[in-house]
C-alpha positions as CSV (number, residue, x, y, z in Angstrom):
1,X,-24.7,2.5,-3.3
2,X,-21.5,1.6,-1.0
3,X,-18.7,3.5,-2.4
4,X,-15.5,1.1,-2.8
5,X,-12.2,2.3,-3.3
6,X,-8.6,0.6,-4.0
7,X,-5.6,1.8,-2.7
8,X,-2.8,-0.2,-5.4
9,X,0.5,-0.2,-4.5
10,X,3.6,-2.8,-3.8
11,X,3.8,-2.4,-0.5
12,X,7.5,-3.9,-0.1
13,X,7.2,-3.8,3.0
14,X,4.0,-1.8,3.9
15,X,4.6,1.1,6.8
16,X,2.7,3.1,9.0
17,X,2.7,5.3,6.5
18,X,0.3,3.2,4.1
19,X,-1.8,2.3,7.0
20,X,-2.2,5.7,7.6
21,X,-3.7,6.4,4.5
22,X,-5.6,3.2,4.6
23,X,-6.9,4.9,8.0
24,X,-8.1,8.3,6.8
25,X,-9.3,6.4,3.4
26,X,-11.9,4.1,6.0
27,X,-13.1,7.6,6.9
28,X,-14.2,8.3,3.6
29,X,-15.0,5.2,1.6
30,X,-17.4,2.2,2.7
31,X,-14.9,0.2,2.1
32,X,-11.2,-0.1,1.2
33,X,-9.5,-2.5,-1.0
34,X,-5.7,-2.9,-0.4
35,X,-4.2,-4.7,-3.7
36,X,-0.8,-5.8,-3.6
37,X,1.2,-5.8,-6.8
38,X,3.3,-8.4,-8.0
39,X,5.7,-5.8,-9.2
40,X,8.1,-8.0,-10.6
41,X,9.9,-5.2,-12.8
42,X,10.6,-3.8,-9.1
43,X,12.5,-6.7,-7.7
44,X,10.4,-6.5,-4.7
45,X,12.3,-7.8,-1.4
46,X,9.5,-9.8,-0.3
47,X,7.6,-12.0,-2.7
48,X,3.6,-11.0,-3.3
49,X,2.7,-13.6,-0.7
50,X,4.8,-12.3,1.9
51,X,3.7,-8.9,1.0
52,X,0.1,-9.9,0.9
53,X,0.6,-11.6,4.5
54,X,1.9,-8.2,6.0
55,X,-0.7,-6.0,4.5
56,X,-3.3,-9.0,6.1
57,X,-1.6,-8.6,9.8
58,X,-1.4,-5.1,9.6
59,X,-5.2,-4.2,8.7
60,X,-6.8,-7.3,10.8
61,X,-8.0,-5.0,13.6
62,X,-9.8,-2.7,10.9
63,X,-13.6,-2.9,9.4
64,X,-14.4,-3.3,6.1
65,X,-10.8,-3.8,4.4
66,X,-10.3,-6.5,2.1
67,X,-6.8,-7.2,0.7
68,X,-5.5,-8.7,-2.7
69,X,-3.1,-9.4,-4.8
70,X,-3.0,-8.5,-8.5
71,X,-1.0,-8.6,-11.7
72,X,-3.0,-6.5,-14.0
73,X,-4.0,-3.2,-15.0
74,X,-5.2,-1.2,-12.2
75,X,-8.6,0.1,-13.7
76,X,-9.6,-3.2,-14.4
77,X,-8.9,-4.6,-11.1
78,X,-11.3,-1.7,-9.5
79,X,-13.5,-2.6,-11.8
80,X,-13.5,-6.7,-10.7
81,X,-14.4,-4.9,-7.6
82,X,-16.4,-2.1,-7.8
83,X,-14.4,0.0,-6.6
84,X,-15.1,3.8,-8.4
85,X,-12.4,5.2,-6.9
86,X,-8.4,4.6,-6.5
87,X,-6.4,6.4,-3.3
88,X,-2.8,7.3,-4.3
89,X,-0.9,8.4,-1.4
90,X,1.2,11.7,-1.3
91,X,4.2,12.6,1.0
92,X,5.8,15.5,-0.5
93,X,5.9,17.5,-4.0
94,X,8.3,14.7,-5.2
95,X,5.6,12.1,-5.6
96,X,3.0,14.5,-7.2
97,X,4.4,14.4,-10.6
98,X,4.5,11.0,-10.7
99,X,1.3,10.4,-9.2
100,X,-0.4,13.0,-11.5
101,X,0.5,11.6,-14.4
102,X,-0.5,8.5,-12.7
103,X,-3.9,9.8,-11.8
104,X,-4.0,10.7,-16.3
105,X,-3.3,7.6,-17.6
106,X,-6.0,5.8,-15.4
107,X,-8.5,7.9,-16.1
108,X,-7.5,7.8,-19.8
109,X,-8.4,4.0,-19.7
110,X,-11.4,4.3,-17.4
111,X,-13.3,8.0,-17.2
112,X,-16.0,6.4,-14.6
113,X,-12.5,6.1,-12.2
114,X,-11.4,8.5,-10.3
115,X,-8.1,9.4,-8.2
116,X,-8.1,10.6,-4.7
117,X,-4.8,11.7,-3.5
118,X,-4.2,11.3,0.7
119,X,-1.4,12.6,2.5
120,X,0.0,11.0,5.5
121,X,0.2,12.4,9.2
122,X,3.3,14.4,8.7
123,X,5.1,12.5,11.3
124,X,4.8,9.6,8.9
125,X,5.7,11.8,5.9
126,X,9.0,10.6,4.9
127,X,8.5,6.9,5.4
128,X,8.6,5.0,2.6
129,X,8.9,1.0,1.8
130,X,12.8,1.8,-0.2
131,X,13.7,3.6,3.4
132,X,12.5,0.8,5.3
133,X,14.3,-2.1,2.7
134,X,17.8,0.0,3.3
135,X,17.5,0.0,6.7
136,X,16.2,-3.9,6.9
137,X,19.2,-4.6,4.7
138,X,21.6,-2.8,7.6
139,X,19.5,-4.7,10.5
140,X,18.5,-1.0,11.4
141,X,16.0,-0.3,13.9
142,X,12.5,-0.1,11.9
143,X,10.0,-0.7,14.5
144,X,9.4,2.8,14.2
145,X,8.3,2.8,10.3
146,X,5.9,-0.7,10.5
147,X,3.2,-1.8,12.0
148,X,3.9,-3.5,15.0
149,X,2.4,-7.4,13.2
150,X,5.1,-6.2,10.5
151,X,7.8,-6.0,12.3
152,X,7.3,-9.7,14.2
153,X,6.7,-11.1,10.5
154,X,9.9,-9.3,9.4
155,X,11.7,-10.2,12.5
156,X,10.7,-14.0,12.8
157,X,11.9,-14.2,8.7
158,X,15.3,-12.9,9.5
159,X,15.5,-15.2,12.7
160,X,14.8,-18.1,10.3
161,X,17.5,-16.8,7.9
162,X,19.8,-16.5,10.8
163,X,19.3,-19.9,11.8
């Protein structure tokens, strides 16, 4: 049987760090599902599509990833999909309690789910998308913290907002 996991998340923008879990998730897993959140109660900087475009030109050049959008409860979206098993990424001790209780609740909805916790190459450790959205909001330099397609979306958007 093809084991299917989902790796949920808002990815607002999504960085190397996300595709470096999607990576080392590949290495594990049949197959990978990346579903984007609408988040609304986040006030996302991009909107779902945008989002959903960026994870798409990130992961092109990489087998058996699918990618989608969702607005529902997590466990039921791996479910839809048949995916038994949801990746949560972990940079440091900060995200663990979160992620934990996280890891709880879904498997207080759905026992048959389980939660796999990656952590990133540690020179991607302290990237995350609210880093990246303070430094896009500065025109910083980011090209370091996106995948390359990223940054050209993100960079063509502000040259149309420029214009």
């Amino acid at each position: 049987m093809k084991k299917i996991a989902l790796y949920p998340g808002t990815f607002d923008p999504i960085t190397n760090g996300h595709f470096d879990i999607i990576e080392r998730a590949l290495r594990l897993f049949d197959e990978v599902i990346v579903a984007v959140a609408l988040s609304s109660d986040k006030k996302p900087m991009f909107t779902l599509d945008e989002r959903i475009e960026m994870v798409k030109e990130a992961v092109k050049n990489l087998q058996n990833v699918k990618v989608v959008g969702f607005d529902n409860l997590t466990v039921e979206l791996a479910k839809t999909h048949n995916a038994t098993v949801l990746i949560r990424g972990l940079r440091a001790v900060s995200d663990f309690e979160y992620e934990l209780q996280l890891g709880y609740l879904n498997n207080s909805l759905d026992s048959s789910i389980e939660t796999v916790y990656l952590m990133p190459k540690l020179q991607h450790a302290f990237i995350s998308s609210s880093i990246v959205r303070n430094l896009l909001k500065f025109n910083a330099k980011t090209e370091h913290l996106l995948p390359r397609e990223v940054q050209n979306i993100i960079g063509n958007m502000n040259s149309c907002t420029l214009q």
